[in-house]
Structure formats: C-alpha cells, structure tokens
PQR file of N, CA, C, O and H, with PARSE charges and radii, in Angstrom:
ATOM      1  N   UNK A   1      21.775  13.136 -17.700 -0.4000 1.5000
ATOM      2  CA  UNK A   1      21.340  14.139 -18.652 -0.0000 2.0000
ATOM      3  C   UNK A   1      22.552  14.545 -19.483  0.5500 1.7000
ATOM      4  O   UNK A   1      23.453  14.882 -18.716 -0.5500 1.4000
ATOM      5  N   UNK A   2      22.892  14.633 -20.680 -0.4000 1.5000
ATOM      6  CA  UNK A   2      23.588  15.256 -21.251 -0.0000 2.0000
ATOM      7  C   UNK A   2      22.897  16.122 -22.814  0.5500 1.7000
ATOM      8  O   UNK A   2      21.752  15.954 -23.234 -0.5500 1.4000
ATOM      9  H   UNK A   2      22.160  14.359 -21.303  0.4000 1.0000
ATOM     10  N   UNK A   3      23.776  16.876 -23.339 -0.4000 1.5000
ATOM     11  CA  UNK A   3      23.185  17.769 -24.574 -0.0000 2.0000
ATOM     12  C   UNK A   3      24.468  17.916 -25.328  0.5500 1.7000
ATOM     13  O   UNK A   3      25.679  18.107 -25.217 -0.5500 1.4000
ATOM     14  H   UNK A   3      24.706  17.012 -22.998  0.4000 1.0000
ATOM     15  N   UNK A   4      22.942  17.601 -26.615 -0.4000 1.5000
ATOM     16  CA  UNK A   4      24.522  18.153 -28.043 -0.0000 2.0000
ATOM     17  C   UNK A   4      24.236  19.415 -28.504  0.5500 1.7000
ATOM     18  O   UNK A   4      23.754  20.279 -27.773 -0.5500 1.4000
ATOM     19  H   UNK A   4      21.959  17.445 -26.704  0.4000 1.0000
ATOM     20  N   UNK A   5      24.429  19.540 -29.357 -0.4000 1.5000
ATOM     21  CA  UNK A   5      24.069  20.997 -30.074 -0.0000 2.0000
ATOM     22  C   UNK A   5      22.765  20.451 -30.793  0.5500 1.7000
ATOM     23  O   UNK A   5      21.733  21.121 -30.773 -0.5500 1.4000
ATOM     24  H   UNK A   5      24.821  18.838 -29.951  0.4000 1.0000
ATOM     25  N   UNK A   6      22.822  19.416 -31.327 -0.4000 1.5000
ATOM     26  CA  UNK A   6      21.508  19.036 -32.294 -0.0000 2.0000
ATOM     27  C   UNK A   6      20.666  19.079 -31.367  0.5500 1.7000
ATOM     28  O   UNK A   6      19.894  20.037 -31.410 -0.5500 1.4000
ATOM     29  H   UNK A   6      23.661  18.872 -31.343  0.4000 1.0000
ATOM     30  N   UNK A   7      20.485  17.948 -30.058 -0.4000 1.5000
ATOM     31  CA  UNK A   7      19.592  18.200 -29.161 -0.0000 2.0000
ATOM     32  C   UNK A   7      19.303  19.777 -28.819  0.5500 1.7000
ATOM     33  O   UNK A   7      18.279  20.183 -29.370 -0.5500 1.4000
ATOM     34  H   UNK A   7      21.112  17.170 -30.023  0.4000 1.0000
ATOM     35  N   UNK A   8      19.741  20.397 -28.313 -0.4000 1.5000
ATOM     36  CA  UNK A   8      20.082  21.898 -28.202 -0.0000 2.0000
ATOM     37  C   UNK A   8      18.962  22.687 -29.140  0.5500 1.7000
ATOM     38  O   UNK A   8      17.899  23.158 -28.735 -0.5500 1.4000
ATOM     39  H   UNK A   8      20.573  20.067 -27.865  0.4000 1.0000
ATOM     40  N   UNK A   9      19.477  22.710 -30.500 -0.4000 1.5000
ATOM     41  CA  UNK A   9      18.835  23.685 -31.323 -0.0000 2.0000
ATOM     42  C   UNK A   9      17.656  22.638 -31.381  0.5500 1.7000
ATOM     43  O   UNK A   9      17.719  22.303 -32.564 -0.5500 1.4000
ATOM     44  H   UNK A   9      20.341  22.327 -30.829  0.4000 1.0000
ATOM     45  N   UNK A  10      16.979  22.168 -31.020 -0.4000 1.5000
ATOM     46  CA  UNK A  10      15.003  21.829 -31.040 -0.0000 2.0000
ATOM     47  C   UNK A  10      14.523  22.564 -29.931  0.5500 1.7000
ATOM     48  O   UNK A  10      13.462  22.068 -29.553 -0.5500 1.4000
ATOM     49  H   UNK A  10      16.928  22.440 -30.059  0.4000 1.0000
ATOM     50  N   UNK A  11      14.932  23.746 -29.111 -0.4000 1.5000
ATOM     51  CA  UNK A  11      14.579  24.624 -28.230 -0.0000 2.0000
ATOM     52  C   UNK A  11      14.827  25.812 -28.400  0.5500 1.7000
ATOM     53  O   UNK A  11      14.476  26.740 -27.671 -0.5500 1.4000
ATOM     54  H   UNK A  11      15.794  24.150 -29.418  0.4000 1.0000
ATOM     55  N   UNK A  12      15.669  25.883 -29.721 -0.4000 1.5000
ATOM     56  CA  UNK A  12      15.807  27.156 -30.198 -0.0000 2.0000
ATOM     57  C   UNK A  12      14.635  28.115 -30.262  0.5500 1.7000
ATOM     58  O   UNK A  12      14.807  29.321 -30.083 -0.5500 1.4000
ATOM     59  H   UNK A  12      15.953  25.129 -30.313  0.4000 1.0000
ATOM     60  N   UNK A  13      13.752  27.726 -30.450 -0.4000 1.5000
ATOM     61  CA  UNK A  13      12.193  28.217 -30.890 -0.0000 2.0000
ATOM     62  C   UNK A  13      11.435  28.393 -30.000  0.5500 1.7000
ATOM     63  O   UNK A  13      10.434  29.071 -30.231 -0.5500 1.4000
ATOM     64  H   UNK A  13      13.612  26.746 -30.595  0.4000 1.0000
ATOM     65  N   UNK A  14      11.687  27.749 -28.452 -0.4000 1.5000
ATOM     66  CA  UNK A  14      10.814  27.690 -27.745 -0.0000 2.0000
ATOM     67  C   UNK A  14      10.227  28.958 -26.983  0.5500 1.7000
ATOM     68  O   UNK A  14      11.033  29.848 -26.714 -0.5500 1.4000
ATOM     69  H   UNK A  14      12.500  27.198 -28.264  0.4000 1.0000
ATOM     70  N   UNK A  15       8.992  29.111 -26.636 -0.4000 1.5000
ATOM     71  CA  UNK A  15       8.808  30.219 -25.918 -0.0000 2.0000
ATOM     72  C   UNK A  15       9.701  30.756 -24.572  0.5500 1.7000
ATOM     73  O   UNK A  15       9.396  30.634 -23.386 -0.5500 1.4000
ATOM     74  H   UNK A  15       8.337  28.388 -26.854  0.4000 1.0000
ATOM     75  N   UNK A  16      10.480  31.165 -24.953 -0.4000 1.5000
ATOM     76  CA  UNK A  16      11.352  31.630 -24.017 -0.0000 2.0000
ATOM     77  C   UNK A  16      11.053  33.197 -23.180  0.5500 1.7000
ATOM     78  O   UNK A  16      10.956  34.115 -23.994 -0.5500 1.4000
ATOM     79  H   UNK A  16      10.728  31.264 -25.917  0.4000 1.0000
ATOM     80  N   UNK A  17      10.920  33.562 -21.949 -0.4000 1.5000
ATOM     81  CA  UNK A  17      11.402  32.644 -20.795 -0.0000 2.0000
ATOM     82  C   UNK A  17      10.045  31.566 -20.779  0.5500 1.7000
ATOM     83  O   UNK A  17       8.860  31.901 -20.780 -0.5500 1.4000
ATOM     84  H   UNK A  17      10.998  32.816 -21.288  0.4000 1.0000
ATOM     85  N   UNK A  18      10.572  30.254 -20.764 -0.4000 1.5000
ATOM     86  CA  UNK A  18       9.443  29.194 -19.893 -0.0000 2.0000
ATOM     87  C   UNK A  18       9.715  28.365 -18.674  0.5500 1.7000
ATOM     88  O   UNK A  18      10.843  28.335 -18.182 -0.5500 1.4000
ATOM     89  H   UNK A  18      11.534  29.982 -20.763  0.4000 1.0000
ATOM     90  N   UNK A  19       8.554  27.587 -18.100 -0.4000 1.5000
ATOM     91  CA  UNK A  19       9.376  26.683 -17.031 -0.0000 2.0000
ATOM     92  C   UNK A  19       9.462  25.554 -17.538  0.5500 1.7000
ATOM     93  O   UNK A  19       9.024  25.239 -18.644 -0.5500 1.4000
ATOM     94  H   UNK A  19       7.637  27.612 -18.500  0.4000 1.0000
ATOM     95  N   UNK A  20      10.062  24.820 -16.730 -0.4000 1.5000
ATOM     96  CA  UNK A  20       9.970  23.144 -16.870 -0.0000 2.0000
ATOM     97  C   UNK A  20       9.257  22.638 -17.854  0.5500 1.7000
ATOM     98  O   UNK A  20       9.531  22.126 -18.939 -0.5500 1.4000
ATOM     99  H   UNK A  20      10.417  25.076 -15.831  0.4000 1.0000
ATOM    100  N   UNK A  21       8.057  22.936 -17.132 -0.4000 1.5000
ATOM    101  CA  UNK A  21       6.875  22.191 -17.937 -0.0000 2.0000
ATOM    102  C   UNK A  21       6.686  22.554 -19.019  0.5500 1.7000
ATOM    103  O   UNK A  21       6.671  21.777 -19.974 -0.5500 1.4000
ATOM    104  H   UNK A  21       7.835  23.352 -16.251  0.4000 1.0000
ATOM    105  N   UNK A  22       6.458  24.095 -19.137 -0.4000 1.5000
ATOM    106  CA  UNK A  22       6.250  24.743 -20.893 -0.0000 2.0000
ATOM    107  C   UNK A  22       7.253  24.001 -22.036  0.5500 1.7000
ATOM    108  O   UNK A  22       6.857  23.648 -23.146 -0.5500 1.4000
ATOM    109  H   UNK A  22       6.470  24.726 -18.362  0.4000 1.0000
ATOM    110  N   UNK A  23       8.882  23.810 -21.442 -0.4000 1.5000
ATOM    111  CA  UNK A  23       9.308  23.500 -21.850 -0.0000 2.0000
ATOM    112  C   UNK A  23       9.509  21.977 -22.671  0.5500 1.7000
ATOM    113  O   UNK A  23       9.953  21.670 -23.777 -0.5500 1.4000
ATOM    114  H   UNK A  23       9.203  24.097 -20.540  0.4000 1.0000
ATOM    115  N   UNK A  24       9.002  21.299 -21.651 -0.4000 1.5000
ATOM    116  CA  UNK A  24       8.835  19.513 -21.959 -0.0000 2.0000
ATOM    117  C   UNK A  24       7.401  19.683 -22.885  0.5500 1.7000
ATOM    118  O   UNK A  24       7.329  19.051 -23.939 -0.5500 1.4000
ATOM    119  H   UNK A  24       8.640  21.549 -20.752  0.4000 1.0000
ATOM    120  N   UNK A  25       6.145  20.648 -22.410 -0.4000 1.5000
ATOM    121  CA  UNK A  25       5.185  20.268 -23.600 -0.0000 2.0000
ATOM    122  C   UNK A  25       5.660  21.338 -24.921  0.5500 1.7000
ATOM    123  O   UNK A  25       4.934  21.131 -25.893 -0.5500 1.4000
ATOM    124  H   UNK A  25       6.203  21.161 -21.553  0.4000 1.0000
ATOM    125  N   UNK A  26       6.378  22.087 -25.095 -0.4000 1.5000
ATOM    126  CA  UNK A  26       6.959  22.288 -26.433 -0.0000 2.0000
ATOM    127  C   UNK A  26       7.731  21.536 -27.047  0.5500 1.7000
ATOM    128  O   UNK A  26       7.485  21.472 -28.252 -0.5500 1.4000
ATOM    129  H   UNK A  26       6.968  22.255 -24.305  0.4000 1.0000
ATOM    130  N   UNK A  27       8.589  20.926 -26.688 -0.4000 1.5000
ATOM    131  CA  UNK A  27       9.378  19.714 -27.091 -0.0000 2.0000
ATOM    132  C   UNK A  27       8.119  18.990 -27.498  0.5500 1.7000
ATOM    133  O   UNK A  27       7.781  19.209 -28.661 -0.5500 1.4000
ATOM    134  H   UNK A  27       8.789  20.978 -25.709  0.4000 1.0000
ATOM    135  N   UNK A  28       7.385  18.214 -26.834 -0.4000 1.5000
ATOM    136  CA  UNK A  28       6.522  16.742 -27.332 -0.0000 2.0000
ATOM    137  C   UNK A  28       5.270  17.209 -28.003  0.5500 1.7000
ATOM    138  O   UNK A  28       4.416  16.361 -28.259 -0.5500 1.4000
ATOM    139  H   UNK A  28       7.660  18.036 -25.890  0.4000 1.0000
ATOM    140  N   UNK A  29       5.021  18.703 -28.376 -0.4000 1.5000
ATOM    141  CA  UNK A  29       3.998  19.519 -29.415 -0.0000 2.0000
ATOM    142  C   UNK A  29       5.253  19.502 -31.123  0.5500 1.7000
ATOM    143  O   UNK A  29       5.088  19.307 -32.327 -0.5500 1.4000
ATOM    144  H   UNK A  29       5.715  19.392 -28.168  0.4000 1.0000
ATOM    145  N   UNK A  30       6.536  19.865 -30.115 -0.4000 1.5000
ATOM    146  CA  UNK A  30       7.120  20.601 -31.711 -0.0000 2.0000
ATOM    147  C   UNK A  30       7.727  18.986 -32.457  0.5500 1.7000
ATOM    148  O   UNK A  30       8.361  18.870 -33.506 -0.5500 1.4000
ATOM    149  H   UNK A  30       6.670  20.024 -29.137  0.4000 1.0000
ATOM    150  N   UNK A  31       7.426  18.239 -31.820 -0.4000 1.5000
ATOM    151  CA  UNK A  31       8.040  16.451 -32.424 -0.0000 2.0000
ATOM    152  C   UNK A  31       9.913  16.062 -32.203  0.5500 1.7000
ATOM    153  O   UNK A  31      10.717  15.271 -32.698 -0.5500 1.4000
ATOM    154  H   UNK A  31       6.911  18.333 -30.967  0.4000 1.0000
ATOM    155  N   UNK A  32       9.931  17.158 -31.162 -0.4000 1.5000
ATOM    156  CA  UNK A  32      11.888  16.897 -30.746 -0.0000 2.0000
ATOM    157  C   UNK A  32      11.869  15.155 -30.200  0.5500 1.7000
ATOM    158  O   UNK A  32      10.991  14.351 -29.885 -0.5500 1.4000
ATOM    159  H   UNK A  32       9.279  17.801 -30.760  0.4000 1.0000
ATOM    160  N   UNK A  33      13.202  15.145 -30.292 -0.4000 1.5000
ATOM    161  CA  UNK A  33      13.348  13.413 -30.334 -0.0000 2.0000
ATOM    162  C   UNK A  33      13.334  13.112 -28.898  0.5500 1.7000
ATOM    163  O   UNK A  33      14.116  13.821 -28.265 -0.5500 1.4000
ATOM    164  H   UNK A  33      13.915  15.798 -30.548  0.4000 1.0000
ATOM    165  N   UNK A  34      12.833  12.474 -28.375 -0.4000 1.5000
ATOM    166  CA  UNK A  34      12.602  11.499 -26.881 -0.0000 2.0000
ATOM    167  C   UNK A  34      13.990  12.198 -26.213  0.5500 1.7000
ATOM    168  O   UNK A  34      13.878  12.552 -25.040 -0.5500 1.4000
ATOM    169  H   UNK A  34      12.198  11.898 -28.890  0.4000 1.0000
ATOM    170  N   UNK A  35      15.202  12.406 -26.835 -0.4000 1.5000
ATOM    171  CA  UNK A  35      16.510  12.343 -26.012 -0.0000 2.0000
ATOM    172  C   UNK A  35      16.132  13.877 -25.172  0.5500 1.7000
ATOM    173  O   UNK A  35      16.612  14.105 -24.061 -0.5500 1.4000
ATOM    174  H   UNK A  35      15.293  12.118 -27.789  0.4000 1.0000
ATOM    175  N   UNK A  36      15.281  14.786 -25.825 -0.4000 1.5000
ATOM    176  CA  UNK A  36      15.074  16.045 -25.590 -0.0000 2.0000
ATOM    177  C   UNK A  36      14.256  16.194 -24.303  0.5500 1.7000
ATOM    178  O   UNK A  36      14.696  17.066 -23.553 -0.5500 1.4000
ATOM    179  H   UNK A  36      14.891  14.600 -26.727  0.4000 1.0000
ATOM    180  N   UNK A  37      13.383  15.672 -23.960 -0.4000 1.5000
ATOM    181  CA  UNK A  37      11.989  15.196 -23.167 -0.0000 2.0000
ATOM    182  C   UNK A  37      12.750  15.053 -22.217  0.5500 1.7000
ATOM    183  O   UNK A  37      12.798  15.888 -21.314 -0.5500 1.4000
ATOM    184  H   UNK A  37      13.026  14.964 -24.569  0.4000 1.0000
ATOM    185  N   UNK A  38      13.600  13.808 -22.236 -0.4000 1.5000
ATOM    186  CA  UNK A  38      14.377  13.033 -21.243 -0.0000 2.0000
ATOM    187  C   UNK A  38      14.850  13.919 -20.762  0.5500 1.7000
ATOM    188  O   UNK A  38      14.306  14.040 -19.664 -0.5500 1.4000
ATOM    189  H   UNK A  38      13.560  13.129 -22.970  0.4000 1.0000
ATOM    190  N   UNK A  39      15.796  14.903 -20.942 -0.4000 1.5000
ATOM    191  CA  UNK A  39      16.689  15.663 -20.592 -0.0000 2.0000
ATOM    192  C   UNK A  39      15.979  16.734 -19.545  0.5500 1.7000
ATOM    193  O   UNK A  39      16.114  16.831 -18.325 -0.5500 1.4000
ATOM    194  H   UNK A  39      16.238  14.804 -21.833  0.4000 1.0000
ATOM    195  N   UNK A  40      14.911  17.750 -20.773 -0.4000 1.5000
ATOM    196  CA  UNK A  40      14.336  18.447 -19.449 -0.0000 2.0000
ATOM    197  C   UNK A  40      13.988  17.812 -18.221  0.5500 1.7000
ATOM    198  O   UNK A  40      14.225  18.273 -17.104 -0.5500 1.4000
ATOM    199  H   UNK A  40      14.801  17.671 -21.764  0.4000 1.0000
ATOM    200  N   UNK A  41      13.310  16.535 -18.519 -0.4000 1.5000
ATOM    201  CA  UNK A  41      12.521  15.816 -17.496 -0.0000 2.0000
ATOM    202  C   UNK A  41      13.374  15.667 -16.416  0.5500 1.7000
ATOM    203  O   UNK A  41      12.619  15.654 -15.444 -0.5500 1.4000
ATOM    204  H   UNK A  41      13.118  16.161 -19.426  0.4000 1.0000
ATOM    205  N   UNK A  42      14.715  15.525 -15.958 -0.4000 1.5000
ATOM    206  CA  UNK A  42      15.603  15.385 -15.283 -0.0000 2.0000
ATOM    207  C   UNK A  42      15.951  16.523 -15.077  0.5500 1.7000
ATOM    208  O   UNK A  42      17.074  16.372 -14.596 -0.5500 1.4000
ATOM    209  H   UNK A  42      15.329  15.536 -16.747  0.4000 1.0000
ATOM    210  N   UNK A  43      15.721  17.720 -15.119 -0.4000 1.5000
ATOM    211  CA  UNK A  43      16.123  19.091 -14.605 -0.0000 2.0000
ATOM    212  C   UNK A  43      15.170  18.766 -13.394  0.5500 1.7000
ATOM    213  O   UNK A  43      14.005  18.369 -13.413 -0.5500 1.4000
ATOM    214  H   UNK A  43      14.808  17.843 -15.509  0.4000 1.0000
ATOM    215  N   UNK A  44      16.031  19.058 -12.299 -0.4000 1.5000
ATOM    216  CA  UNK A  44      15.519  19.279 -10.745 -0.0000 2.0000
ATOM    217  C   UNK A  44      14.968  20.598 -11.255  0.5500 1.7000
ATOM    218  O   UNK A  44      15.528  21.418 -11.982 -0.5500 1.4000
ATOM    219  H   UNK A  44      16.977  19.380 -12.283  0.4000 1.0000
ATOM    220  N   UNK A  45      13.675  20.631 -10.687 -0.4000 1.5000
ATOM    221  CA  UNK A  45      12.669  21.863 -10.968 -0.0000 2.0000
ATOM    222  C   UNK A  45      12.358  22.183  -9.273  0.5500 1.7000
ATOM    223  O   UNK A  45      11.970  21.519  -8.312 -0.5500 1.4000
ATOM    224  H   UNK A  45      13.220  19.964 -10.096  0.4000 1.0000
ATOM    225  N   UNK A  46      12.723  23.430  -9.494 -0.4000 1.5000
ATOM    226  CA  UNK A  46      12.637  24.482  -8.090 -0.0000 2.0000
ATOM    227  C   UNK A  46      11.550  25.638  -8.592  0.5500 1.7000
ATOM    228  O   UNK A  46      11.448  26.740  -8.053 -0.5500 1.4000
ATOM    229  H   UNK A  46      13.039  23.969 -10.275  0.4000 1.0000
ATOM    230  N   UNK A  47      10.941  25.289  -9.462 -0.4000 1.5000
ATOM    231  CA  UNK A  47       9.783  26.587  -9.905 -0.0000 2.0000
ATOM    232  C   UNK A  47      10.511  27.562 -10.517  0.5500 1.7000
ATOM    233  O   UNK A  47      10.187  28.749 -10.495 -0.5500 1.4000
ATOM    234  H   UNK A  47      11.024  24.394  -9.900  0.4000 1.0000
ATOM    235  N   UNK A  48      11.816  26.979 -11.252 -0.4000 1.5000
ATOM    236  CA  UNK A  48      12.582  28.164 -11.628 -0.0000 2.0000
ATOM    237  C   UNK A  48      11.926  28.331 -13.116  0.5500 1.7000
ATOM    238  O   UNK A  48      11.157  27.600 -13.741 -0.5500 1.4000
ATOM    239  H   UNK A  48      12.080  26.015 -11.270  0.4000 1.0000
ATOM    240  N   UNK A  49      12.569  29.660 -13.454 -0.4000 1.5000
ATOM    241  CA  UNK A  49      11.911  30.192 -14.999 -0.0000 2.0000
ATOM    242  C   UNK A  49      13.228  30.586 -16.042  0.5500 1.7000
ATOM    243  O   UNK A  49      13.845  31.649 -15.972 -0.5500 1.4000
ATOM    244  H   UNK A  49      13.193  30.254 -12.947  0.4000 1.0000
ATOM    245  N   UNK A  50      13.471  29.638 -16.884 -0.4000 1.5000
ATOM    246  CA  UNK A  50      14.588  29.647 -17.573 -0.0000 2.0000
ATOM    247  C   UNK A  50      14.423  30.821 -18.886  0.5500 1.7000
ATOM    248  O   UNK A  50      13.640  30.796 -19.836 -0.5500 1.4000
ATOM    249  H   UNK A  50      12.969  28.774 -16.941  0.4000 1.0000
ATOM    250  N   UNK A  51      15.189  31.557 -18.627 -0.4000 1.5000
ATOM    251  CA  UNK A  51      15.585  32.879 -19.980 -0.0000 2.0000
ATOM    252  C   UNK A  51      15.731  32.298 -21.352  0.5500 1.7000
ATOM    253  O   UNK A  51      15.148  32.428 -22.429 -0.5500 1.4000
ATOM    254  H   UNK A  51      15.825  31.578 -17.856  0.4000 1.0000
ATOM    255  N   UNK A  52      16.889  31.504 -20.821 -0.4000 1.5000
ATOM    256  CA  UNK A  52      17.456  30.767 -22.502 -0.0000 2.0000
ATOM    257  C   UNK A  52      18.095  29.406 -22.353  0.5500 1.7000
ATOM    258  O   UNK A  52      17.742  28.823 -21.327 -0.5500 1.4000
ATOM    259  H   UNK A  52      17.362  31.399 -19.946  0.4000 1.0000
ATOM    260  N   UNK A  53      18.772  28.889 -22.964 -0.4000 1.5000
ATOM    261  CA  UNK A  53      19.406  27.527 -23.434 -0.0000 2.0000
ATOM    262  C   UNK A  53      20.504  27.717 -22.785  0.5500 1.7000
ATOM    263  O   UNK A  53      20.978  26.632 -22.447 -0.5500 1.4000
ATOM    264  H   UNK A  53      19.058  29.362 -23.797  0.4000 1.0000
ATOM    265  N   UNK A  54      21.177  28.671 -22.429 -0.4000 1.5000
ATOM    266  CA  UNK A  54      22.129  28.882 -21.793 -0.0000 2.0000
ATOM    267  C   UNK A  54      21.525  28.481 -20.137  0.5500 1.7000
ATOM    268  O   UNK A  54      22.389  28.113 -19.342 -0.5500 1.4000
ATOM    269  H   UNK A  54      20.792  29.552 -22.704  0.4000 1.0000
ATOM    270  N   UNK A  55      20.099  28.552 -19.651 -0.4000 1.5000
ATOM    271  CA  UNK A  55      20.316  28.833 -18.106 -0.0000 2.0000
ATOM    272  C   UNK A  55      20.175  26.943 -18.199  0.5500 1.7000
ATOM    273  O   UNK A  55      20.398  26.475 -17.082 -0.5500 1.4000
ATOM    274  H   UNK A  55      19.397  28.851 -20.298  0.4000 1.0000
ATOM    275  N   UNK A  56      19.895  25.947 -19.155 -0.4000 1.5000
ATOM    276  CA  UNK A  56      19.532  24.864 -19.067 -0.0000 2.0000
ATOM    277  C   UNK A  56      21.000  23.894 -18.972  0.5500 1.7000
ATOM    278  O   UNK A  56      21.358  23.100 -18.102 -0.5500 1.4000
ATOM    279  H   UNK A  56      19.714  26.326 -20.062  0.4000 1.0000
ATOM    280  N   UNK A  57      21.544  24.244 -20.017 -0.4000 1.5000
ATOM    281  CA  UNK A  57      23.388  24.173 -20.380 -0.0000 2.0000
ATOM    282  C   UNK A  57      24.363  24.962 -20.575  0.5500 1.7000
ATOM    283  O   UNK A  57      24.935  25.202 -21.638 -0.5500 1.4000
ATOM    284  H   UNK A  57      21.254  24.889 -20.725  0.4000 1.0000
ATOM    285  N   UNK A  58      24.645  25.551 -19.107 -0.4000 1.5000
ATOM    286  CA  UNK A  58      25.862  26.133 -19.374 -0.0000 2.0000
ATOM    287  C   UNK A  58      26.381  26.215 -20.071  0.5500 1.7000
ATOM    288  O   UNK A  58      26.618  27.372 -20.418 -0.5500 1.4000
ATOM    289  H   UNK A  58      24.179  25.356 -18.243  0.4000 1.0000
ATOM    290  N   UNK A  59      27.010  25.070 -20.883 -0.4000 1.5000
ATOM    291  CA  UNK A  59      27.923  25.162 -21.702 -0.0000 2.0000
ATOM    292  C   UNK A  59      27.543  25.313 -23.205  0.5500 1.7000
ATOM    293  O   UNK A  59      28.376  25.263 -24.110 -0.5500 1.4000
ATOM    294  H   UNK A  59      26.818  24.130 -20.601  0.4000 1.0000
ATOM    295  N   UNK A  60      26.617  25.445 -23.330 -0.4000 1.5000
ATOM    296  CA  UNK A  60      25.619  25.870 -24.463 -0.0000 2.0000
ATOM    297  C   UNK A  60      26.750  27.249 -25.507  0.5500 1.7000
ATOM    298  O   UNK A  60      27.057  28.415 -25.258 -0.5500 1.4000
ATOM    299  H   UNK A  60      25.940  25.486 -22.594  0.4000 1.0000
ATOM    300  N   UNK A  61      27.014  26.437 -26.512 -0.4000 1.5000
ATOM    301  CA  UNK A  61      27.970  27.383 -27.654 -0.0000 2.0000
ATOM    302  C   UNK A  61      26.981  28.483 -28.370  0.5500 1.7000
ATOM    303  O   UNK A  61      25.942  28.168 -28.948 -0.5500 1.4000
ATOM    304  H   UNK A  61      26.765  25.490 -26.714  0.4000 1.0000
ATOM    305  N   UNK A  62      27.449  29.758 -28.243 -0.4000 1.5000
ATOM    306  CA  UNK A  62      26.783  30.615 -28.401 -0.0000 2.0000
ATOM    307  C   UNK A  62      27.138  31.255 -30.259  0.5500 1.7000
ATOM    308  O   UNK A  62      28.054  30.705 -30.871 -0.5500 1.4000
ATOM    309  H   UNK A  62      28.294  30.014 -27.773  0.4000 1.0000
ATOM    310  N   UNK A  63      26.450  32.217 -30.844 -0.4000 1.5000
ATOM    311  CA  UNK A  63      26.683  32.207 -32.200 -0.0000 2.0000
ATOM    312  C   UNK A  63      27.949  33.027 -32.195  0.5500 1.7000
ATOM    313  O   UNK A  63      28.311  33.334 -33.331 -0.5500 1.4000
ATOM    314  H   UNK A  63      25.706  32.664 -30.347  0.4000 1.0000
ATOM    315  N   UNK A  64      28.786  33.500 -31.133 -0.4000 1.5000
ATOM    316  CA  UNK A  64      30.038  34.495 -31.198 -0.0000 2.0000
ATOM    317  C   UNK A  64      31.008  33.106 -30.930  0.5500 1.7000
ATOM    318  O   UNK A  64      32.211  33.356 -31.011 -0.5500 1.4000
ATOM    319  H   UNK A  64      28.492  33.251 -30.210  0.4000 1.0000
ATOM    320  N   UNK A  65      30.664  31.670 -30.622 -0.4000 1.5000
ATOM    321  CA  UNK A  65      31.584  31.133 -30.432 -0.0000 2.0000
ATOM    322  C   UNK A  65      32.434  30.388 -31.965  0.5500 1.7000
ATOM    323  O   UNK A  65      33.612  30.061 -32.107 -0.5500 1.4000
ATOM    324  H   UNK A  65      29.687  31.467 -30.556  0.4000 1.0000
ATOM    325  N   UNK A  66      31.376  30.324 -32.844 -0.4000 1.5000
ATOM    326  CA  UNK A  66      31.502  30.122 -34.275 -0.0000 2.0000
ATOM    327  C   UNK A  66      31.887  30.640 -35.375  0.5500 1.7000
ATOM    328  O   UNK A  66      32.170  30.178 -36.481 -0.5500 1.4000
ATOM    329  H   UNK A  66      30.420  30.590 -32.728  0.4000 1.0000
ATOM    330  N   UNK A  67      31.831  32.807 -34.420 -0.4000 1.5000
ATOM    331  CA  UNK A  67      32.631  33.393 -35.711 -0.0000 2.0000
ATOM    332  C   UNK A  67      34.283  33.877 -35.376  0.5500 1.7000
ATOM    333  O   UNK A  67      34.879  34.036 -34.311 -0.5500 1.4000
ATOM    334  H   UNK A  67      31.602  33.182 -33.522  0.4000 1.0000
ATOM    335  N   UNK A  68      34.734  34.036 -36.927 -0.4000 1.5000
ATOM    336  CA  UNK A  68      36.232  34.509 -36.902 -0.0000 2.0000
ATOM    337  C   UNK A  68      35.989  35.681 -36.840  0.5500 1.7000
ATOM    338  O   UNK A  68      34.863  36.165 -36.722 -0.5500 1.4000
ATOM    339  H   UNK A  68      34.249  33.906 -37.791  0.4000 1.0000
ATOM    340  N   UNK A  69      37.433  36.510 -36.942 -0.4000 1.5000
ATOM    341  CA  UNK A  69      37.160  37.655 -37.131 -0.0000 2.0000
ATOM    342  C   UNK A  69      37.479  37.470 -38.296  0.5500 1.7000
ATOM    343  O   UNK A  69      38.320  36.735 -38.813 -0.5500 1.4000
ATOM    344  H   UNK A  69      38.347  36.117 -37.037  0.4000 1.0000
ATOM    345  N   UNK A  70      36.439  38.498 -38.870 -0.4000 1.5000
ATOM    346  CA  UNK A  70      36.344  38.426 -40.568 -0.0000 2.0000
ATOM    347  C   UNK A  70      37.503  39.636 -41.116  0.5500 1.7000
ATOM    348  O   UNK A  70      37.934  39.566 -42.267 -0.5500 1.4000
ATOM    349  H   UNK A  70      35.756  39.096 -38.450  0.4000 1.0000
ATOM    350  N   UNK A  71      37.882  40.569 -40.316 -0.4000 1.5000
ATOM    351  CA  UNK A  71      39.010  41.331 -40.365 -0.0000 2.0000
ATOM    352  C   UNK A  71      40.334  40.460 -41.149  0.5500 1.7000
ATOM    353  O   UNK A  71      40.895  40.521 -42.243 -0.5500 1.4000
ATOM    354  H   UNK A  71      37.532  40.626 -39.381  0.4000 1.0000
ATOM    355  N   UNK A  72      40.448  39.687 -39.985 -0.4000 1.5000
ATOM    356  CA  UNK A  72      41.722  39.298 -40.103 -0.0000 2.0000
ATOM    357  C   UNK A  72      42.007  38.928 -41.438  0.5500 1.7000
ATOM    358  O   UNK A  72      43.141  39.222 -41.815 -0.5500 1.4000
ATOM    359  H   UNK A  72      39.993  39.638 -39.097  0.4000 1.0000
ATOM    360  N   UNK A  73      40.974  38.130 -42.575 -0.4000 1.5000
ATOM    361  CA  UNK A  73      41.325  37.554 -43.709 -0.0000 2.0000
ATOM    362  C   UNK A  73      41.092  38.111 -44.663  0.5500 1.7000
ATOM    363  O   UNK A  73      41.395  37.623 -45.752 -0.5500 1.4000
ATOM    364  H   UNK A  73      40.053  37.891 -42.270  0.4000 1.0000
TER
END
C-alpha cells in the first residue's frame, strides 16, 4: 500500500467519519483511480471507523504543513 497526495486528495470529500467499506464504495461511486481502491482494500479492517485521512496515513501533509508565516515577509 502506499499514498501520494494526489491519491490522498480523491478522499478529501468523503463522508467522513466512514469505515472501510463506505470508504472503498465512495472511491468506485466518485471515479478515483484503481490505485485508490487498492489501497483502502489492503487496510486490515478491525471494524474500525476512520475520522480523517490522517487515521488512514499518518503521514498525511496537513494544510499548516504548506503555509509560511506570512509575517515574516
């Protein structure tokens, strides 16, 4: 399993919190690319209920990771 940011933001939208499943049939309703499908599909599912993009990829870059401080300039 791995994730980019492009993969990433086609879940931006999704009904969040969902599980597993909500998640894989929003992907293959909203037309995200196969790499997306794949990915959830390989989340070991424990009946858990994911908040956000963050509980899927940790490492998931958040919108504070993109800004400067606008101070400084």
């Amino acid at each position: 399993m791995y994730w980019t940011l492009e993969l990433a933001t086609k879940l931006e939208d999704a009904p969040w919190p969902a599980t597993k499943d909500e998640l894989i049939d929003y992907a293959m309703r909203s037309g995200a690319p196969a790499e997306v499908v794949e990915n959830l599909q390989d989340i070991e599912d424990e009946g858990e209920v994911y908040e956000s993009m963050e509980d899927i990829w940790p490492d998931y870059p958040t919108k504070e990771d993109f800004f400067f401080d606008d101070e400084e300039y």
